[in-house]
N, C-alpha and C positions, 0 to 999 in steps of 0.2 A: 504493500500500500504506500509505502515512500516512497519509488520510483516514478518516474513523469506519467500521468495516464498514456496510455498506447497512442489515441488519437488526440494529445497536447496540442498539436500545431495544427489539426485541424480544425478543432473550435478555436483555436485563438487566432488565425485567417480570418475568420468568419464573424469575430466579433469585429477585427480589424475593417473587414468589408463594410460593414453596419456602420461602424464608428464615422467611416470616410464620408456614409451617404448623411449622417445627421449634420455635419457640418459643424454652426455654432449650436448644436442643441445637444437634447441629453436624454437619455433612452432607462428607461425603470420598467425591468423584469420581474417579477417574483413568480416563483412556481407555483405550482399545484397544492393546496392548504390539504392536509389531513382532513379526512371524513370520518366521521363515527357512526358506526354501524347500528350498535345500540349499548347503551350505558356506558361502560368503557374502554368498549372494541372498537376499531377502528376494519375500513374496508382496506382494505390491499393496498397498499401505497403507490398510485404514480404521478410521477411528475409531470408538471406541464412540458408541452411538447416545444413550443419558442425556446422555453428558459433552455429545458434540454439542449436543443439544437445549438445554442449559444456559449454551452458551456460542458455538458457532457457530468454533471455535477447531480446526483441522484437522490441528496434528502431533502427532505421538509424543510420547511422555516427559512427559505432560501430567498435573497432578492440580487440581482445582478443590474450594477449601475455602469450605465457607458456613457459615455463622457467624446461629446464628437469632435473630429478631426480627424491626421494622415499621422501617425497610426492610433491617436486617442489614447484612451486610459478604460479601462476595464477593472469595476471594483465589485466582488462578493462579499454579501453579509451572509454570513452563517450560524449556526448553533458553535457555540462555545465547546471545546471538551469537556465532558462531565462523570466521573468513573461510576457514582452512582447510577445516573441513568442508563450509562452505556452495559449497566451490568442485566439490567432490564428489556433493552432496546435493541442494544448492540454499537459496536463501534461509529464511534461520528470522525470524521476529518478535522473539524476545530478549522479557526482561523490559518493558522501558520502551513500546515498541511496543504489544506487547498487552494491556498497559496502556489504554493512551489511544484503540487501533483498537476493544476489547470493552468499554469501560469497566468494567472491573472496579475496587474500591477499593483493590487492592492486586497487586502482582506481583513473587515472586520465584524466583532459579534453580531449578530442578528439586532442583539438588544441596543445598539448603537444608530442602528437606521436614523431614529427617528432627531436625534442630536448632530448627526452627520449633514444628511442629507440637504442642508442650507444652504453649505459650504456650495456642493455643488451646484444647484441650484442659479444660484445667484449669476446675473448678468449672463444669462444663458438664453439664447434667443426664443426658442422652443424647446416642450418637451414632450416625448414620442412615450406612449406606452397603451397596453390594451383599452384602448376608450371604451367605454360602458360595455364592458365585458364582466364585470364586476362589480358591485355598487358599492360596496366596502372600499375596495381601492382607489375609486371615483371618489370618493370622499377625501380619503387620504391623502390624495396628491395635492387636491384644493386645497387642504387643510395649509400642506407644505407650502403651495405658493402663497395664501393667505399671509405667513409669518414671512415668507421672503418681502413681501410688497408694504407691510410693517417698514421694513428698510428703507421707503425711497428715500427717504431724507436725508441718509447718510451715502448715497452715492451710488446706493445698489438701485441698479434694473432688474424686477423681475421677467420671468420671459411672458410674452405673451400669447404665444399660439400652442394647442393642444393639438398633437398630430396620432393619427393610428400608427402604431409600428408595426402593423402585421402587413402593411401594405407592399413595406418594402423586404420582411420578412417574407411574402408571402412566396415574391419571385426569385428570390436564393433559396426556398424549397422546392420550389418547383420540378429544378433542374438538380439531379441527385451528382454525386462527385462518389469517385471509385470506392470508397469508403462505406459509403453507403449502400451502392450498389452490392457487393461483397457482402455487408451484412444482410441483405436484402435476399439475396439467392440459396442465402444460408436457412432465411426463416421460409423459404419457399420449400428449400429439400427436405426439412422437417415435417413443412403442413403435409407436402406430395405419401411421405410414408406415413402418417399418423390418416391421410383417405385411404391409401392401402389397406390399411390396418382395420378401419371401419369397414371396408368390401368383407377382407379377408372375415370379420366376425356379424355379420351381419345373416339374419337367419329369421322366418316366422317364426311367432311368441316371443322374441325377444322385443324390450321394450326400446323405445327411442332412445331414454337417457343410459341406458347400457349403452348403445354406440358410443354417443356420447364421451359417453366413461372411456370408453375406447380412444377417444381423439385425444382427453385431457392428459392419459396417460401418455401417448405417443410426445407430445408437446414436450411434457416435462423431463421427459424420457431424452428428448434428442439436446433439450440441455434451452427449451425453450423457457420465458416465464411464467408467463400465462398466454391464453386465450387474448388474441388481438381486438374480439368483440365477444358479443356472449354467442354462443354455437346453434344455425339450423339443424335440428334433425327435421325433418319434414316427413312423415308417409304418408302415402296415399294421397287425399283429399287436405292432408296438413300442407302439403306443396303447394299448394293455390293462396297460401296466405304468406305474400312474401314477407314480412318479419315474425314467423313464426319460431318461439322461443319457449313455448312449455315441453317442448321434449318427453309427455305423459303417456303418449299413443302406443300400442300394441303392434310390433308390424306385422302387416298380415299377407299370407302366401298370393302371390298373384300382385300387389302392388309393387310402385317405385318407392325408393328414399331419397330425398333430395336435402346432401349436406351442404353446408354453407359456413364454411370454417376456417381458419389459422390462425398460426400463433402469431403472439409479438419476441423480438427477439432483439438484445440490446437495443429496446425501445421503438421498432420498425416492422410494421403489421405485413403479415403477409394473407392472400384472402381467396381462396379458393371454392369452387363450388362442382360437384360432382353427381350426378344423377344416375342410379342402376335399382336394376330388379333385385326385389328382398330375397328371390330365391332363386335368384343367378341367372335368372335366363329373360330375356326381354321376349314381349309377347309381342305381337303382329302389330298392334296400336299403338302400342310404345316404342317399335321399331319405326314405324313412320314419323311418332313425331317427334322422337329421338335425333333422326337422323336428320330433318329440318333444322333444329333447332343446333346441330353440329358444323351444318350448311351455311347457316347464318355465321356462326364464330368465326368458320374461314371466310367467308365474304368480309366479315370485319378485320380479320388480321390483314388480309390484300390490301387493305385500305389505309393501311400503318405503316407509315414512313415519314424521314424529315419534309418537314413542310408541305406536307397534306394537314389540312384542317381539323379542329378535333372533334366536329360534328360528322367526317366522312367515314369511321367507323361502323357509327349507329346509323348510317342513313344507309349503309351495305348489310348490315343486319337486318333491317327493316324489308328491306326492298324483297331479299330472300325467304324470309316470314311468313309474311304478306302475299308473296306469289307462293308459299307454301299453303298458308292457309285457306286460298282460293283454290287450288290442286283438292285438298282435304273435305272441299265441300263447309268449311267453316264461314267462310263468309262468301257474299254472292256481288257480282260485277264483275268491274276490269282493275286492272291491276292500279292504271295514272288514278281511278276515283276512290279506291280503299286506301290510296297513300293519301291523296288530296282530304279525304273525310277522315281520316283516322281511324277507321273501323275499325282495322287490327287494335287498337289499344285495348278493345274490349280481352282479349287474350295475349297482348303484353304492352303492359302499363308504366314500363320503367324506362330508363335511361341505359343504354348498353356499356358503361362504364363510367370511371371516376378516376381521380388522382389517386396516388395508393405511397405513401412513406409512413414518417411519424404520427401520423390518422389514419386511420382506416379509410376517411375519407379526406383526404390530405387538403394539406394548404393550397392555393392558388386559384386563380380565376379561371374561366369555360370561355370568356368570351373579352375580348381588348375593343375597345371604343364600337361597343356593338356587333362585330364582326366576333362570328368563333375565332379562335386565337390557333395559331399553327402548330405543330409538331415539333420539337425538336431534340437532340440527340442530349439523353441524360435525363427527360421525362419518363414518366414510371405511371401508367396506365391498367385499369381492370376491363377486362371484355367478357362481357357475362348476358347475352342474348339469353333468352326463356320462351317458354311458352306456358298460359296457364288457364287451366279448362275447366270452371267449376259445371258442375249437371245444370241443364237448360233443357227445355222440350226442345229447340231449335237445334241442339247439338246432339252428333250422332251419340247413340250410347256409349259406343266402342271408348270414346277419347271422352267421357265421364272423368270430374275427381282427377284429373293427370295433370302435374304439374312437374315440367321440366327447366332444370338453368345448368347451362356450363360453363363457368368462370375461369380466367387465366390473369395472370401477373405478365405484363410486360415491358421491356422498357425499349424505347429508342435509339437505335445504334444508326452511327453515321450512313449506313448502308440499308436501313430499313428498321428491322426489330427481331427482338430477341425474347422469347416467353422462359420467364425464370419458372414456371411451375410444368414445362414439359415433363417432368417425370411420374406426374400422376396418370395415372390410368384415364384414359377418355375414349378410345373408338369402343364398340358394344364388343366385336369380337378380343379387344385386351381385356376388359371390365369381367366377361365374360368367361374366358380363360382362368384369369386372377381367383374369380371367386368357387369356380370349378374345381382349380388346386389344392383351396381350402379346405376344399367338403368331406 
């Protein structure tokens, strides 16, 4: 724990980056507060994901001050060493520590914030930080300029403009650096054998949250933390409800499962979704609209490269769908008037993917000055087409109750794209195979 963190210089670039774009202003981070579960438990600890990205610094009680210019100053307030608590809690860093582990230029008590914070403060043109993200902190900052603007008489300006720092936060996440990626493919070859693992055990009468059980184990197993969100099991008719989360259901012979699952792993979600028959074999309906909805995913990865749009994925998913679904007898016309109407949405209702790092549903914008925003090399993309069929008199029986998604992790390489979760199981004859082995 003395030694420099591994990736030192790469948070400390990256507060320098930040530092360069605030200019004369001054940037106030703090993490993620402890939640209490109930009485004197607390839920799982994580950190905010900014502060993280900024400093790579993983306890509570944390505030990171930057301070702008070429190269700035970068100050952490932290928890003090305390042998009693640390006998209860576990090891803290303490000032001096994370000092010298994060390089930071300066480090002191948490309990000092509020005595400090003037200093900087003062004559500082702006100040950047989560704006109403918070109402506690929105108070707090006012409170601090309040006692700075006390001063003018004595020669101090206080600053006057309140800026979001997530803004320019948002597009240094965007674009992921080797680092990331690395960790990123790591938490992908984890999620990839922990769906394995749920094919491999997955069986009529067994209930959802057994699979489940199955995934959390694989995660923790491959050295992951937790769960990057809370885990789809879906069967049957539970597939039709996309955030379906009570995991109660009985699976039953004849039906699909449709997971929806990864880990986080040094802080970096990885998000997979996989759909197969509970008792290994896909049946004639679910081989059609199986293999649609697999048609779609590659229409959408063809559409993934630098500087293609990032609405051209989904609009090649769609298109493929769509002229499935008219094939299927699910909806009725021509193809230009179920895109023009949206009919299809009645059978898929979402978005074909999202940004995917430190959120699961990551930082950054969809769209620049109105215009979807372009492609570029070091973005990190989910592609996750579906199809979902709840029972209607107008729909054929056969495709009752089915609800299918197949999600992928990918990111942008200068030459096209690169899918970090290639080693999960996805055509019906591997899926197939796989759980065959099993039995």
């Amino acid at each position: 724990m003395n030694t420099p963190h591994p990736l030192q210089q790469v948070f400390r670039d990256r507060r320098q980056r930040l530092c360069a774009r605030l200019q004369d202003g001054i940037a106030i981070l703090p993490t993620a507060a402890e939640k209490t579960r109930n009485r004197d438990a607390h839920y799982p600890y994580r950190f905010d994901s900014y502060f993280y990205y900024l400093t790579g610094f993983t306890e509570p009680e944390a505030v990171l001050v930057l301070i702008g210019g070429n190269p700035g100053q970068s100050i952490l307030f932290c928890r003090e060493k305390d042998e009693l608590r640390e006998t209860w809690e576990g090891v803290r860093h303490g000032p001096a520590l994370a000092q010298s582990r994060f390089a930071f230029d300066a480090c002191y008590p948490i309990s000092e914030l509020d005595t400090r914070i003037n200093t900087w403060l003062a004559n500082q043109h702006s100040v950047h930080y989560a704006l109403g993200d918070d109402a506690a902190w929105d108070t707090r900052i006012q409170h601090w300029l309040s006692r700075v603007r006390e001063q003018v008489r004595t020669g101090i300006e206080a600053p006057t403009r309140l800026v979001d720092v997530r803004q320019v936060l948002d597009e240094m996440r965007v674009i992921k650096d080797t680092s990331e990626l690395d960790i990123m493919r790591r938490a992908a070859a984890i999620s990839a054998q922990a769906h394995q693992r749920a094919m491999q055990h997955t069986r009529a009468g067994r209930y959802e949250y057994e699979i489940e059980a199955e995934l959390l184990y694989a995660f923790r197993r491959g050295g992951a933390h937790a769960p990057a969100y809370t885990s789809i099991v879906a069967g049957g008719a539970n597939a039709c409800v996309l955030h379906y989360v009570s995991n109660d259901a009985v699976l039953r012979d004849g039906d699909l499962l449709l997971i929806d699952a990864g880990c986080e792993l040094d802080g970096y979600a990885s998000d997979i979704t996989r759909t197969f028959p509970v008792n290994g074999v896909f049946s004639g309906a679910q081989r059609s609209l199986y293999a649609l909805v697999l048609a779609a995913q590659e229409a959408a990865f063809q559409a993934i490269q630098p500087n293609a749009t990032w609405n051209a994925p989904h609009d090649a998913a769609v298109r493929v769908l769509t002229q499935g679904m008219l094939d299927l007898g699910l909806l009725q016309g021509s193809l230009d008037a179920a895109l023009e109407t949206e009919s299809y949405r009645r059978f898929y209702m979402h978005r074909t993917g999202h940004w995917l790092g430190l959120d699961v549903h990551d930082a950054g914008t969809y769209k620049q000055a109105g215009q979807w925003r372009t492609l570029q090399t070091g973005m990190v993309l989910t592609v996750e087409p579906g199809i979902y069929i709840r029972a209607a008199d107008d729909v054929p029986t056969a495709f009752h109750d089915i609800g299918i998604r197949i999600e992928d992790d990918v990111v942008i390489t200068p030459k096209g794209h690169e899918v970090l979760t290639h080693a999960t199981p996805k055509s019906m004859d591997d899926i197939e195979a796989l759980m065959r082995a099993a039995r």
